[in-house]
C-alpha positions, 0 to 999 in steps of 0.5 A: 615654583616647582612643576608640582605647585604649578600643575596643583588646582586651586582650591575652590571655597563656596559658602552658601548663608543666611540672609535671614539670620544674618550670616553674611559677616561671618561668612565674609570672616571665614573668607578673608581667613582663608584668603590670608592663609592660602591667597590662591584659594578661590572662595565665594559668598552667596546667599542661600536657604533661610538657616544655612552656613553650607561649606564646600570645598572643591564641591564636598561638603565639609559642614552644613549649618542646616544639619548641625544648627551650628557655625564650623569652627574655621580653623578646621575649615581653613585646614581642610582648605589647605589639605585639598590645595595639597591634593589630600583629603578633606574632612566633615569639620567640627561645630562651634555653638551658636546663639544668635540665630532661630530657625523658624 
């Protein structure tokens, strides 16, 4: 491991769901993805505002549900991991549609 890899933090994950809409799978999906692809990622799931999918990465916010109405797409979110475990910028990620879930 060379000084740089060393001396570079870990790049922290939190996503906030919905218990309501029962969000809890696809948060623990785009978990285990990030985990597989960049295993020195600290990433936390935990329950959060009715409708929400909140993303953050190192404390930006990089997609939220409340505003979107939508789920990101995780290759994008799995991508701006990278770049901020790279010490790059991180970026608003792309929607995917849902189907599944009424905001009341």
């Amino acid at each position: 491991m060379s000084d740089g890899e060393a001396a570079r933090p870990k790049p922290r994950v939190d996503i906030e769901y919905c218990n309501v809409c029962n969000s809890k799978p696809q948060c623990l999906e785009l978990a285990a993805l990030i985990r597989e692809q960049i295993p020195e990622a600290e990433v936390v799931c935990r329950t959060g505002r009715r409708g929400s999918f909140e993303v953050q990465i190192n404390d930006t916010l990089v997609h939220s549900k409340l505003g979107s109405l939508a789920f990101p797409r995780y290759e994008e979110v799995v991508q701006n991991v990278r770049n901020a475990r790279d010490g790059l910028p991180v970026a608003k990620v792309a929607e995917q549609p849902i189907t599944d879930c009424v905001l009341q």
